[in-house]
Every structure is written in C-alpha cells, then in structure tokens.
PDB file with one MODEL, atoms N, CA, C and O in Angstrom:
MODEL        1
ATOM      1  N   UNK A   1      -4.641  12.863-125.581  1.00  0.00           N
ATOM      2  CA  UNK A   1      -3.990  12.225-126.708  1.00  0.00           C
ATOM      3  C   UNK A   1      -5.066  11.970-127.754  1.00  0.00           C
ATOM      4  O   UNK A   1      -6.147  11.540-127.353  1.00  0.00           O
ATOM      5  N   UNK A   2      -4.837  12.247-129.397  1.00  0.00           N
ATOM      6  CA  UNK A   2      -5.559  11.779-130.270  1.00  0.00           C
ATOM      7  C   UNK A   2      -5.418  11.197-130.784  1.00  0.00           C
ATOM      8  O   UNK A   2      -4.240  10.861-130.664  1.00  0.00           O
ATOM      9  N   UNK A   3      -5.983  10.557-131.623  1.00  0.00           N
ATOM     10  CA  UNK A   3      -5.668   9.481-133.178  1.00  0.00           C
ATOM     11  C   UNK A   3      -5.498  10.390-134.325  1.00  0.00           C
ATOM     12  O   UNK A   3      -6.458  11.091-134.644  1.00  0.00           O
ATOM     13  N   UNK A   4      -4.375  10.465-134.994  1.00  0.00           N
ATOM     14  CA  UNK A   4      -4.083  10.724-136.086  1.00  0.00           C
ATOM     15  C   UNK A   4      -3.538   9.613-137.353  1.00  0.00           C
ATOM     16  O   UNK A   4      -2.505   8.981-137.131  1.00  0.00           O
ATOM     17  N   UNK A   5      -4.194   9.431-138.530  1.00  0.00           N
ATOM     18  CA  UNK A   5      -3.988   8.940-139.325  1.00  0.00           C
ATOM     19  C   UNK A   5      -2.399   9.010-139.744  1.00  0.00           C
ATOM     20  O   UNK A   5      -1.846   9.968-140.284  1.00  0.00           O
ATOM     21  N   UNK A   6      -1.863   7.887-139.402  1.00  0.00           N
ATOM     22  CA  UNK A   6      -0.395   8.492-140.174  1.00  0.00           C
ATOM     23  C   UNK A   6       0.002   8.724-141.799  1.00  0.00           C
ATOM     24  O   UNK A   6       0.975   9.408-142.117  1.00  0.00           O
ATOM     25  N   UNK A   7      -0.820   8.108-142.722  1.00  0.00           N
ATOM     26  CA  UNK A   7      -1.023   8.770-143.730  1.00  0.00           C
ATOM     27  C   UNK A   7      -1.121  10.202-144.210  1.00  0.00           C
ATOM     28  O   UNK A   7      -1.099  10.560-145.387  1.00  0.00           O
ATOM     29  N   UNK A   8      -1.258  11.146-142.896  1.00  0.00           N
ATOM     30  CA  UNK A   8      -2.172  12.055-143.606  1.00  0.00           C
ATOM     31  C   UNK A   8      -0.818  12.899-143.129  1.00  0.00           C
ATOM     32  O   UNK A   8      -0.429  13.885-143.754  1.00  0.00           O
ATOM     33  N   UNK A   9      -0.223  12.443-142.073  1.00  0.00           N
ATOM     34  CA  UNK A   9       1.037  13.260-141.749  1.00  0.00           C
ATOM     35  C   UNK A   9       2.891  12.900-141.950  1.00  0.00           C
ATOM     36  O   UNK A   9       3.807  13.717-141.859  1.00  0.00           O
ATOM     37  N   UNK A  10       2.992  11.283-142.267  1.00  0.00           N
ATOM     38  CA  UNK A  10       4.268  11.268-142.306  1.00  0.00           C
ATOM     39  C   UNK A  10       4.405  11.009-143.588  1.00  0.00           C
ATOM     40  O   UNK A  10       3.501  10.515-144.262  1.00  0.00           O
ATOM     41  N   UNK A  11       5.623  11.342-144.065  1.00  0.00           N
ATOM     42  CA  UNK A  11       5.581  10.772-145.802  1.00  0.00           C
ATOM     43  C   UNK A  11       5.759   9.760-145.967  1.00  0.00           C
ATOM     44  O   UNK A  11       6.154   9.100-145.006  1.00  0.00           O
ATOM     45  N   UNK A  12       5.543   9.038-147.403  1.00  0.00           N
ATOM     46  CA  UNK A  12       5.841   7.818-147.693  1.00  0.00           C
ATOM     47  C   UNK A  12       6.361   6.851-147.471  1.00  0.00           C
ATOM     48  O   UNK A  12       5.997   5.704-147.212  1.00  0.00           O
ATOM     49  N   UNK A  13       8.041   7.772-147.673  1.00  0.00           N
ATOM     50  CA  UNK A  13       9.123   6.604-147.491  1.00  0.00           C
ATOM     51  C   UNK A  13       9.254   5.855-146.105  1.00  0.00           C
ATOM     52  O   UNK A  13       9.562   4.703-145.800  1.00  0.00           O
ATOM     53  N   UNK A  14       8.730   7.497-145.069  1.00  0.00           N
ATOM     54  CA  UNK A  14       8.388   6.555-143.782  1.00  0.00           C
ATOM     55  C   UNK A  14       7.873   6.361-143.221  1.00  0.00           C
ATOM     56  O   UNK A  14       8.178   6.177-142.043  1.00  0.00           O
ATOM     57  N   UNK A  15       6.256   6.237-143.902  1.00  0.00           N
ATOM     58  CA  UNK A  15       5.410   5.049-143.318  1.00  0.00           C
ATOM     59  C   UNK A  15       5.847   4.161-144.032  1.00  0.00           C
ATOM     60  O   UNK A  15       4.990   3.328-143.739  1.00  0.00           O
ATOM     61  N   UNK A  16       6.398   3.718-144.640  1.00  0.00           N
ATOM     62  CA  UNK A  16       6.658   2.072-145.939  1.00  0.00           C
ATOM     63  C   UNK A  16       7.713   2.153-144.633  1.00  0.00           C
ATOM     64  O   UNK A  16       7.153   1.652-143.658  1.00  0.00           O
ATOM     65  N   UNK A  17       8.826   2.543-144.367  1.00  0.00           N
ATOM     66  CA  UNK A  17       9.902   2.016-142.970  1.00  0.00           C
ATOM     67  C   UNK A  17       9.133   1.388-142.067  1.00  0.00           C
ATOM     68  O   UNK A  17       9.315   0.202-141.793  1.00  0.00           O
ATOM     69  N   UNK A  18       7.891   2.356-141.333  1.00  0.00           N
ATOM     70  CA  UNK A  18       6.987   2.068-140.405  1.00  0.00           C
ATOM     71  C   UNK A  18       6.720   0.371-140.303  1.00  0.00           C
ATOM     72  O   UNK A  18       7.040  -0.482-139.475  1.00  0.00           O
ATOM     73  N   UNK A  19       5.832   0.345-141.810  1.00  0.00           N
ATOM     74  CA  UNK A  19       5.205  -0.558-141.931  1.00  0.00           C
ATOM     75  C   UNK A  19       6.197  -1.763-142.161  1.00  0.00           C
ATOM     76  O   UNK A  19       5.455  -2.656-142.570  1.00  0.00           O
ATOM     77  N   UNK A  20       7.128  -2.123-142.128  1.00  0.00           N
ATOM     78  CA  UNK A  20       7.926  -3.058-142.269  1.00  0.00           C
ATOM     79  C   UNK A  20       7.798  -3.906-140.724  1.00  0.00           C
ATOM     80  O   UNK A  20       7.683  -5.126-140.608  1.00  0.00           O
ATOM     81  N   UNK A  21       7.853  -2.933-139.638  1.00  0.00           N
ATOM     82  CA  UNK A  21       7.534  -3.048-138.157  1.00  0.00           C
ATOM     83  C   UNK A  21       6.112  -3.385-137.852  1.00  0.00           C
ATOM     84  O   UNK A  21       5.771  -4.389-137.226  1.00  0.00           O
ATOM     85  N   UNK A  22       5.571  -2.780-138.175  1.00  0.00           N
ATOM     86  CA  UNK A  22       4.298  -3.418-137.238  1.00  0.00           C
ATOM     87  C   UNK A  22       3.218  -2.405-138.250  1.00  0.00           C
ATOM     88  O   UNK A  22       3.678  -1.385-138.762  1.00  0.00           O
ATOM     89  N   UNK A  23       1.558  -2.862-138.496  1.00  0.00           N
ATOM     90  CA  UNK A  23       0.948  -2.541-139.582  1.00  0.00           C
ATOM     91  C   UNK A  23      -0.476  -2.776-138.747  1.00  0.00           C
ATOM     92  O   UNK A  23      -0.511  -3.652-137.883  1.00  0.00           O
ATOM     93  N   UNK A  24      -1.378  -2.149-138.970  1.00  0.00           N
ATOM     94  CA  UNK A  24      -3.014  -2.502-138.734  1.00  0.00           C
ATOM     95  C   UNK A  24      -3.117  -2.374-137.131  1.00  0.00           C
ATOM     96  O   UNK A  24      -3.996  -3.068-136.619  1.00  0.00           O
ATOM     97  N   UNK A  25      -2.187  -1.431-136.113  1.00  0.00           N
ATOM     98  CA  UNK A  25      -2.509  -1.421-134.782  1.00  0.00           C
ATOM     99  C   UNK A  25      -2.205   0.278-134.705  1.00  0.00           C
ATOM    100  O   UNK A  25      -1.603   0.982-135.516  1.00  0.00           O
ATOM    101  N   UNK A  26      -2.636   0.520-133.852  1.00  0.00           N
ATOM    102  CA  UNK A  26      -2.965   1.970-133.121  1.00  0.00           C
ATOM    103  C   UNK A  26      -1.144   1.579-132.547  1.00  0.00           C
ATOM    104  O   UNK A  26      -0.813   0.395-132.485  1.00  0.00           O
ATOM    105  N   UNK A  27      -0.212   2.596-132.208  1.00  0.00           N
ATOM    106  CA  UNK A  27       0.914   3.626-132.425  1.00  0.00           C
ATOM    107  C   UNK A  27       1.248   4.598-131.407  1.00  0.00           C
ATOM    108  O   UNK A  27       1.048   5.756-131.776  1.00  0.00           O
ATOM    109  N   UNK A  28       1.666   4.475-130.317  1.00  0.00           N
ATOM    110  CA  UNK A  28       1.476   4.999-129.610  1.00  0.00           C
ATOM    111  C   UNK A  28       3.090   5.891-129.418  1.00  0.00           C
ATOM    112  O   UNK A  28       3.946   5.404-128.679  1.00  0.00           O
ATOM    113  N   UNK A  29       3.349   7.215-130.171  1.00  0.00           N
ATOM    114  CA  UNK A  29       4.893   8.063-130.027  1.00  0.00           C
ATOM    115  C   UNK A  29       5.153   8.764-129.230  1.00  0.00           C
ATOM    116  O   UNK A  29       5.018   9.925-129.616  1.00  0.00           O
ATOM    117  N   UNK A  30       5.679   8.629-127.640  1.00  0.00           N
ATOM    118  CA  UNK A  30       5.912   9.610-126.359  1.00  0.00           C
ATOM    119  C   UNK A  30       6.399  11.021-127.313  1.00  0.00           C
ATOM    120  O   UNK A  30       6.742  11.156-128.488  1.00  0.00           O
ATOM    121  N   UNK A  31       6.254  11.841-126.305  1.00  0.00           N
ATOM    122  CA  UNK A  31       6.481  13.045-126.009  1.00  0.00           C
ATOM    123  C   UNK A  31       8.262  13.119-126.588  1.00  0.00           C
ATOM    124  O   UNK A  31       8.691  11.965-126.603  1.00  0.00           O
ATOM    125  N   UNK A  32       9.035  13.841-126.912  1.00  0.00           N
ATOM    126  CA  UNK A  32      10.608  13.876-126.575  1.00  0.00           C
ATOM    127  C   UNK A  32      11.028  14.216-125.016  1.00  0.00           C
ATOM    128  O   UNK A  32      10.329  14.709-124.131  1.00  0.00           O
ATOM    129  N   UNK A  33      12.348  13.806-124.978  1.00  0.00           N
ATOM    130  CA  UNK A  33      11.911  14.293-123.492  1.00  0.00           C
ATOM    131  C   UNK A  33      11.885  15.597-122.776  1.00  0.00           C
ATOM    132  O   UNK A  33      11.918  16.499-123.613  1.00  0.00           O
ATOM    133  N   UNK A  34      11.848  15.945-121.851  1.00  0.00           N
ATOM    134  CA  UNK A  34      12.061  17.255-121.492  1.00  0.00           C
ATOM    135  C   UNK A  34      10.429  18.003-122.046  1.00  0.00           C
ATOM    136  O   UNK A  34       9.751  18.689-121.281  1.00  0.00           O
ATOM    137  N   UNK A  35      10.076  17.740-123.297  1.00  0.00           N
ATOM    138  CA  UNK A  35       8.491  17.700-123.192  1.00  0.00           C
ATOM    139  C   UNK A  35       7.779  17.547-122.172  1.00  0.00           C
ATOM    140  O   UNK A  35       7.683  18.680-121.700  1.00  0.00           O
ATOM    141  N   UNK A  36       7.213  16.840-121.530  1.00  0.00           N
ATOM    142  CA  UNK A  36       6.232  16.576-120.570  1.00  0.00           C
ATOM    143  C   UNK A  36       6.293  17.301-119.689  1.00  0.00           C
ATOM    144  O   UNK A  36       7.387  17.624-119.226  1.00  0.00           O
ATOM    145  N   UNK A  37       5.001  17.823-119.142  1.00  0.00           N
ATOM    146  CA  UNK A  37       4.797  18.105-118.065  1.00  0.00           C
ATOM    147  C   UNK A  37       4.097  17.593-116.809  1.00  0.00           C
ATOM    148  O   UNK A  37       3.515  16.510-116.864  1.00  0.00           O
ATOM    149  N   UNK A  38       4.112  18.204-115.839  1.00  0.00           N
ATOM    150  CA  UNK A  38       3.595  17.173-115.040  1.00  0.00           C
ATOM    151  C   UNK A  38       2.265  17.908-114.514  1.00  0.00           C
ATOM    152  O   UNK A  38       1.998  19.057-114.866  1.00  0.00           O
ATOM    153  N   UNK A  39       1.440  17.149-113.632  1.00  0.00           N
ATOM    154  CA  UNK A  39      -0.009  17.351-113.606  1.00  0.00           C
ATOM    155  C   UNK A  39      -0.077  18.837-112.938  1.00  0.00           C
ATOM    156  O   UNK A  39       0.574  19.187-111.953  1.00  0.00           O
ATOM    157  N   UNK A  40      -1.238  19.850-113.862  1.00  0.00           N
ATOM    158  CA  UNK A  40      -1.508  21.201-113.346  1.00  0.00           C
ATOM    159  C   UNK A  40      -0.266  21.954-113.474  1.00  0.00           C
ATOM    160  O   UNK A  40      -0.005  22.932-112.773  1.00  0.00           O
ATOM    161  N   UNK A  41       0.650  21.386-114.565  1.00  0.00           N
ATOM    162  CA  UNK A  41       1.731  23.027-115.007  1.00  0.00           C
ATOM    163  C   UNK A  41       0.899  23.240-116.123  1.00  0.00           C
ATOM    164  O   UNK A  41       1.167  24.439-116.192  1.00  0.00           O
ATOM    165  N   UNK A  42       0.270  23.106-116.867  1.00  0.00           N
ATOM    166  CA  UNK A  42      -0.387  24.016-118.058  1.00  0.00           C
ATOM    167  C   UNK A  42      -1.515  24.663-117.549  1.00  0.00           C
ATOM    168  O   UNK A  42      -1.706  25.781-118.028  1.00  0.00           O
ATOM    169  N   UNK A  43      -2.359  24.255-116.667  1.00  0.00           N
ATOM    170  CA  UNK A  43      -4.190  24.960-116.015  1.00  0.00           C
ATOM    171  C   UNK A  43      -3.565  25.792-115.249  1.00  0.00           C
ATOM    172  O   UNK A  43      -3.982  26.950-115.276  1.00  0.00           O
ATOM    173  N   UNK A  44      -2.122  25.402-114.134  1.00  0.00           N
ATOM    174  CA  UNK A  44      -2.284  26.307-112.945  1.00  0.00           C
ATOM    175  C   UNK A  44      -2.683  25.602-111.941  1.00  0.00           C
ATOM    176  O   UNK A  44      -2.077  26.088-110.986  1.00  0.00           O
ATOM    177  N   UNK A  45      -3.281  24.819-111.594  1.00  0.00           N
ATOM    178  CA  UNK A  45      -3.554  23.862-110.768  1.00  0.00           C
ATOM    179  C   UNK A  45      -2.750  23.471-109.562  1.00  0.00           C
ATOM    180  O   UNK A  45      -3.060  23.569-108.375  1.00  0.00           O
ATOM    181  N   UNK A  46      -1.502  22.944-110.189  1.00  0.00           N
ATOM    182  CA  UNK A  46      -0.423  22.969-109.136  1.00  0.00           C
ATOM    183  C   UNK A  46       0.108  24.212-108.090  1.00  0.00           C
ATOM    184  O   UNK A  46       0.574  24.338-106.957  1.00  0.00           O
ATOM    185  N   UNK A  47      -0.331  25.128-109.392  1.00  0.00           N
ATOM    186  CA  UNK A  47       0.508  26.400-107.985  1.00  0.00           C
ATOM    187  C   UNK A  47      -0.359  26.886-107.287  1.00  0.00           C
ATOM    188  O   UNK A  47       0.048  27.554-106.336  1.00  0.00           O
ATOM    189  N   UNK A  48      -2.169  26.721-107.514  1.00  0.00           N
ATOM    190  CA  UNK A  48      -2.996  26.586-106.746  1.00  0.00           C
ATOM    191  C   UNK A  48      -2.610  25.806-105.658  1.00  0.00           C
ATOM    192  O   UNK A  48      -2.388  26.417-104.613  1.00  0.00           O
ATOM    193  N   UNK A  49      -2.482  24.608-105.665  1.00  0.00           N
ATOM    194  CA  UNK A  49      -2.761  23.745-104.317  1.00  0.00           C
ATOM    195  C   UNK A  49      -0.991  23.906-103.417  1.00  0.00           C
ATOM    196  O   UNK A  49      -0.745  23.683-102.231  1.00  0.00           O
ATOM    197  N   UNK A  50       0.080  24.416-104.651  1.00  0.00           N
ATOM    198  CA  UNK A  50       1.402  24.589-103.853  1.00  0.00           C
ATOM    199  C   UNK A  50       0.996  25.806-102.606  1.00  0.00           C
ATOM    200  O   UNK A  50       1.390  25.972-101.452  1.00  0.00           O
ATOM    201  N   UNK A  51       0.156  26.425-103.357  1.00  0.00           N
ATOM    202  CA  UNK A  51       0.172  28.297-102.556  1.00  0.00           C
ATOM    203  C   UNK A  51      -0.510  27.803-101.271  1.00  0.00           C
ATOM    204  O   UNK A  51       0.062  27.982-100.196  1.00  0.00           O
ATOM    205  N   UNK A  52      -2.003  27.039-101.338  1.00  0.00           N
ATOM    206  CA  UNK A  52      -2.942  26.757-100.379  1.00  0.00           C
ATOM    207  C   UNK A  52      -2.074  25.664 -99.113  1.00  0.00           C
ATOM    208  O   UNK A  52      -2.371  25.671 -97.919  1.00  0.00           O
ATOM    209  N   UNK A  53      -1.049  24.839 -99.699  1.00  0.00           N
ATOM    210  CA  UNK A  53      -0.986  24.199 -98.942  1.00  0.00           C
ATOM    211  C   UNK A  53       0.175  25.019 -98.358  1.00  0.00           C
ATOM    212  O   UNK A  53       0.309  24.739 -97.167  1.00  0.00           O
ATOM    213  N   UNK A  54       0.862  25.730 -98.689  1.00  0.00           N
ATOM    214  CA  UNK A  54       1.973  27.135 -98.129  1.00  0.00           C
ATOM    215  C   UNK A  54       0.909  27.404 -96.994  1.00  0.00           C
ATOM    216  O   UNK A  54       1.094  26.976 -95.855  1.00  0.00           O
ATOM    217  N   UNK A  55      -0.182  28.110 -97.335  1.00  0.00           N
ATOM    218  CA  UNK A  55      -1.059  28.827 -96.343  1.00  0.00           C
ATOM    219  C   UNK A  55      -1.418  28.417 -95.158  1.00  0.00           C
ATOM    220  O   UNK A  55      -1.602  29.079 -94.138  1.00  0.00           O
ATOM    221  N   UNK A  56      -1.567  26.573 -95.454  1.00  0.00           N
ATOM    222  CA  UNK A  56      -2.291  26.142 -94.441  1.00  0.00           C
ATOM    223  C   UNK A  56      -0.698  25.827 -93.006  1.00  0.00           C
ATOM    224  O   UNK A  56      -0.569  25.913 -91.785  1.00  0.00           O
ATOM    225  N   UNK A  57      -0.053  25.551 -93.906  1.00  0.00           N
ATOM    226  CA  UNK A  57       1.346  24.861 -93.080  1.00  0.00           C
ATOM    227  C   UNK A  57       1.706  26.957 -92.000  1.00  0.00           C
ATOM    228  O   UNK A  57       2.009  27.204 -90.832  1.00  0.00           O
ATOM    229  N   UNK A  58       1.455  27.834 -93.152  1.00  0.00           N
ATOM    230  CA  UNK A  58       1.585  28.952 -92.213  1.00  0.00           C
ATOM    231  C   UNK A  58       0.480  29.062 -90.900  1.00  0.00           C
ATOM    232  O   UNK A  58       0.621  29.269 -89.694  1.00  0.00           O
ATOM    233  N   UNK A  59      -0.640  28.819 -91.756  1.00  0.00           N
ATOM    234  CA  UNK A  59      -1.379  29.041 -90.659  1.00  0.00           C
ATOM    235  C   UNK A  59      -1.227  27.988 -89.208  1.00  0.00           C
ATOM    236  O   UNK A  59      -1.340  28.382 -88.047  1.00  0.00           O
ATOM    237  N   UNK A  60      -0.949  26.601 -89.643  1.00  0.00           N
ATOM    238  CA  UNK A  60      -0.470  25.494 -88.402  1.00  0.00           C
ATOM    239  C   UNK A  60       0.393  26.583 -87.969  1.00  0.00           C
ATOM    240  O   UNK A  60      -0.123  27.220 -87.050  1.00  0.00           O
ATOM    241  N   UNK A  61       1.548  27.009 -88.331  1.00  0.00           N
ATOM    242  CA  UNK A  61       2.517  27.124 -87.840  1.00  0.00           C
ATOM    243  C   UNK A  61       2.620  28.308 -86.613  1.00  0.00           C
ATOM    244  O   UNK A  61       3.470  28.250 -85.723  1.00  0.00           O
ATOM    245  N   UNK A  62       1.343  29.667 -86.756  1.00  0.00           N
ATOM    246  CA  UNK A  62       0.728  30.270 -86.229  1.00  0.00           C
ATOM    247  C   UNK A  62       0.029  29.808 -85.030  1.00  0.00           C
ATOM    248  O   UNK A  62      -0.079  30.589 -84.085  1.00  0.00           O
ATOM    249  N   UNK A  63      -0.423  28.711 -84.965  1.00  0.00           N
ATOM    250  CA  UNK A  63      -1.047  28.026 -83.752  1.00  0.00           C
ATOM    251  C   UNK A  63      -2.476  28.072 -83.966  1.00  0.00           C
ATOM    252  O   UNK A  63      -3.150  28.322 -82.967  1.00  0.00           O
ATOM    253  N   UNK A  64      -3.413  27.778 -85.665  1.00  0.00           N
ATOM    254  CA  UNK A  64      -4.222  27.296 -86.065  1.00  0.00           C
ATOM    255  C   UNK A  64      -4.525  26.181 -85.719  1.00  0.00           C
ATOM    256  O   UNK A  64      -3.474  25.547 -85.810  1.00  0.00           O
ATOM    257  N   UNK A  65      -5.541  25.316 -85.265  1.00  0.00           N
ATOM    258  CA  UNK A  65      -5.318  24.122 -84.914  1.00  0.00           C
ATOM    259  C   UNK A  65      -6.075  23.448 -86.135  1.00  0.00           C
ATOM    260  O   UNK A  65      -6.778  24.036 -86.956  1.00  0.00           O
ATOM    261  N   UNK A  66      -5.735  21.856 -86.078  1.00  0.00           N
ATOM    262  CA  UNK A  66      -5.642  20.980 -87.290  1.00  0.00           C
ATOM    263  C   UNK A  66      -7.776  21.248 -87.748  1.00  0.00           C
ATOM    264  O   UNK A  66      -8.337  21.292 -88.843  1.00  0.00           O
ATOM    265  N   UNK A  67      -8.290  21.350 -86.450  1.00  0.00           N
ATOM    266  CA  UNK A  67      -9.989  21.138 -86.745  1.00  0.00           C
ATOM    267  C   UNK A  67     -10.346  22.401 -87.572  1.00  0.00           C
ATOM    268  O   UNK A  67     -11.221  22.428 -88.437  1.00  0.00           O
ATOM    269  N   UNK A  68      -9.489  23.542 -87.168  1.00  0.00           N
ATOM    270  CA  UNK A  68      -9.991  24.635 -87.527  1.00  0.00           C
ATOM    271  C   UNK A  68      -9.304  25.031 -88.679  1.00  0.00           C
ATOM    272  O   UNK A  68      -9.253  26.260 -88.633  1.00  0.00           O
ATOM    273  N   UNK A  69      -8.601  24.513 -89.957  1.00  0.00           N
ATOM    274  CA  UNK A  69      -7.595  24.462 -90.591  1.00  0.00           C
ATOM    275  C   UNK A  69      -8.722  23.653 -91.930  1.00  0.00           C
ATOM    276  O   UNK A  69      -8.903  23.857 -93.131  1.00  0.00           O
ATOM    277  N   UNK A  70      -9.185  22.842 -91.071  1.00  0.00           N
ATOM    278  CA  UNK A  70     -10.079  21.569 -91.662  1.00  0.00           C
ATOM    279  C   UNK A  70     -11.536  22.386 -92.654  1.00  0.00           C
ATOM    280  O   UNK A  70     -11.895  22.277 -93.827  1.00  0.00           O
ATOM    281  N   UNK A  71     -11.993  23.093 -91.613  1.00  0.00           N
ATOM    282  CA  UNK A  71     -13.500  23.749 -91.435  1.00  0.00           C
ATOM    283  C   UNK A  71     -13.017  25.071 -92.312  1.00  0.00           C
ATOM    284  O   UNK A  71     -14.028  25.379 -92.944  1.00  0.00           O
ATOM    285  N   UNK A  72     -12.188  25.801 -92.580  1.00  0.00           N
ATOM    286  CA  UNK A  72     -11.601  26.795 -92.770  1.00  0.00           C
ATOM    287  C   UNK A  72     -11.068  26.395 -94.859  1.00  0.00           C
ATOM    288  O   UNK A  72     -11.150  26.948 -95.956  1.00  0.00           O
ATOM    289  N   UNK A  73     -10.621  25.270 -94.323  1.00  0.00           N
ATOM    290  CA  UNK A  73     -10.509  24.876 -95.988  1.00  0.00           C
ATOM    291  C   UNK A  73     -11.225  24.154 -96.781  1.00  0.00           C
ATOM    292  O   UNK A  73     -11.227  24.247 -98.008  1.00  0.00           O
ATOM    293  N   UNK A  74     -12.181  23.029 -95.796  1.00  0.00           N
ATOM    294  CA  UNK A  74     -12.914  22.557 -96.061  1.00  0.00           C
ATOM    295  C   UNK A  74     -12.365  21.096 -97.274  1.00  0.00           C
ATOM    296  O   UNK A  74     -12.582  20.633 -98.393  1.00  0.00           O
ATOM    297  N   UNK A  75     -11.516  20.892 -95.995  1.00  0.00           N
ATOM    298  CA  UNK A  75     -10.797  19.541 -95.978  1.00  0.00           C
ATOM    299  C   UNK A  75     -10.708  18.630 -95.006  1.00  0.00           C
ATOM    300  O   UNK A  75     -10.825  19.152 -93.897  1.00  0.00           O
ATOM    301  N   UNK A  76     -10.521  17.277 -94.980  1.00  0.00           N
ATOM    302  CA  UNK A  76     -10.548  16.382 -93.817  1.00  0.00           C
ATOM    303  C   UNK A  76      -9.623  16.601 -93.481  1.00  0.00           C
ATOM    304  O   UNK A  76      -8.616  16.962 -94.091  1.00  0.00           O
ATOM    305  N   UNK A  77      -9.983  16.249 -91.467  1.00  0.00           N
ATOM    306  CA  UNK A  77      -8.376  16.641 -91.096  1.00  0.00           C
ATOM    307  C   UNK A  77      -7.441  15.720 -91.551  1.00  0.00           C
ATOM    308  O   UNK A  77      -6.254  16.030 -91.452  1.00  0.00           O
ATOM    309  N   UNK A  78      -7.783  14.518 -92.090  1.00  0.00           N
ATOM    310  CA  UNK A  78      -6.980  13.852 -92.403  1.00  0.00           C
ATOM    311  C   UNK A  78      -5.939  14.700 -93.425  1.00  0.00           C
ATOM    312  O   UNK A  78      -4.780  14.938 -93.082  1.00  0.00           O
ATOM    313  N   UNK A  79      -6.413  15.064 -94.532  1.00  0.00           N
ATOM    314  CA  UNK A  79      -5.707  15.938 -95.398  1.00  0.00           C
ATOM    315  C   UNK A  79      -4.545  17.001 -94.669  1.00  0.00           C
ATOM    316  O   UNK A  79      -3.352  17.285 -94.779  1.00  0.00           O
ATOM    317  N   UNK A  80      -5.467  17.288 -94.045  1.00  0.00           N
ATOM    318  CA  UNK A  80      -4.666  18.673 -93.272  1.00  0.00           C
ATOM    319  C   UNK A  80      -3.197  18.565 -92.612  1.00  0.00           C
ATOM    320  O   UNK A  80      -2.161  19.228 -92.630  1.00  0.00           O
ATOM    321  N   UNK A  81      -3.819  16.976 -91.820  1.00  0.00           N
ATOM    322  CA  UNK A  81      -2.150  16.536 -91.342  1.00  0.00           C
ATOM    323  C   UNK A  81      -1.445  16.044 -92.632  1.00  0.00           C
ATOM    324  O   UNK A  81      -0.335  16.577 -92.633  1.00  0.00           O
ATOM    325  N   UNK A  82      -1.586  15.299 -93.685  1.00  0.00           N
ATOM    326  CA  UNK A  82      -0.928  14.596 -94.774  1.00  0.00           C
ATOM    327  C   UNK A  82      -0.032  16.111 -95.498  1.00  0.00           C
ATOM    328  O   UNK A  82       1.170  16.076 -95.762  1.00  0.00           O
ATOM    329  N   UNK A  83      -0.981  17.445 -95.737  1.00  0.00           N
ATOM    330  CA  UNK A  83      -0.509  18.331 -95.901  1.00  0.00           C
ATOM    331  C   UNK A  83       0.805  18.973 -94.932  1.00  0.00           C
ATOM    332  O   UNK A  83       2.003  18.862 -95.193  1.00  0.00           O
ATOM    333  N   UNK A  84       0.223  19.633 -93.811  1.00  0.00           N
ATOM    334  CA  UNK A  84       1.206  19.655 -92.521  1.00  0.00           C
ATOM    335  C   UNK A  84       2.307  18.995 -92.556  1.00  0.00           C
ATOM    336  O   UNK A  84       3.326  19.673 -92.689  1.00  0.00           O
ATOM    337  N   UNK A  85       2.421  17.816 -92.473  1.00  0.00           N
ATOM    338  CA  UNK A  85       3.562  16.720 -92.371  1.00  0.00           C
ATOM    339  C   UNK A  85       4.186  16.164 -92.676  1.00  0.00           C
ATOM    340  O   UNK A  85       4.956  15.420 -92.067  1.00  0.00           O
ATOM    341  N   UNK A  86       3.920  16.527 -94.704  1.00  0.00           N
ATOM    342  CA  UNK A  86       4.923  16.328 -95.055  1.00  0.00           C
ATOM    343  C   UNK A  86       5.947  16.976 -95.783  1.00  0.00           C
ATOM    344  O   UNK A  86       6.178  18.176 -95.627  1.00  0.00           O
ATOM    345  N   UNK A  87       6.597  16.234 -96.593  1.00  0.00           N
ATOM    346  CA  UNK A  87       8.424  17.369 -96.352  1.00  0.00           C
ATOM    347  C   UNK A  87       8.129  17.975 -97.583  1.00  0.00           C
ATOM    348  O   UNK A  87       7.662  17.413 -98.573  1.00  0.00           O
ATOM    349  N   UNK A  88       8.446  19.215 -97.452  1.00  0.00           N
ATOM    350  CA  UNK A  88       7.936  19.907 -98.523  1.00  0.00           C
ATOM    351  C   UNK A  88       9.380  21.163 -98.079  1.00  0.00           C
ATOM    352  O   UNK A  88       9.535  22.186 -98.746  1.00  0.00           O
TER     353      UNK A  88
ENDMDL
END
C-alpha cells in the first residue's frame, strides 16, 4: 500500500465532500470487493506450496514415512503431520 496525495488525484468537488468528513489524517480506501486476493495468488506461491503439499500427502500415502518426508523436504515433522492431516 502507498501514500498518495489526494490532491493530486481526486477532483475538487470531491475532496471539498471529503473534507467536510475528516481533514489532516492519512485515509485509508479498501480494495472493491471481489478485488483482493489472497496470499501468493499474484507470485505463485500458493500453488507452490498447494502442489508440494499434494506431493507430500502422495508420498505418505505411498508408505513414505513422516521422518523421511521430513529430511526429504526439509521440514519438521511437525509440519509434515499438520500438512498430512489436514482436510484438504
């Protein structure tokens, strides 16, 4: 998120509306909705860790065991079961 001067982008008549409301504070205007996304849909990120954690639940499911799943991804097993176990 940046700071933009609203001067420099809304017109007159409505910053003078604006300013009737509230004047001399930082402005903070959400997204519309349906805008937003959620974390790692624009990098890719998400379908990284969706695919890896696909892999690992295949590989459990193969009869990988949780240590070797761990060492292999180079994650705690803790992760490994939190991955594994849940509902996906």
């Amino acid at each position: 998120m940046k700071y933009v001067n609203a001067e420099t982008i809304l017109p007159q008549e409505l910053l003078n509306e604006i300013q009737k409301y509230i004047h001399g504070v930082i402005l903070y205007i959400p997204n519309p909705e349906g805008m937003h996304k959620k974390w790692g849909e624009n990098s890719g990120g998400r379908q990284y860790f969706n695919a890896r954690n696909e892999e690992i639940r295949g590989k459990f499911s193969k009869g990988v065991s949780i240590d070797q799943l761990s060492d292999l991804f180079c994650l705690s097993s803790y992760s490994i079961k939190k991955i594994i176990y849940s509902k996906k």
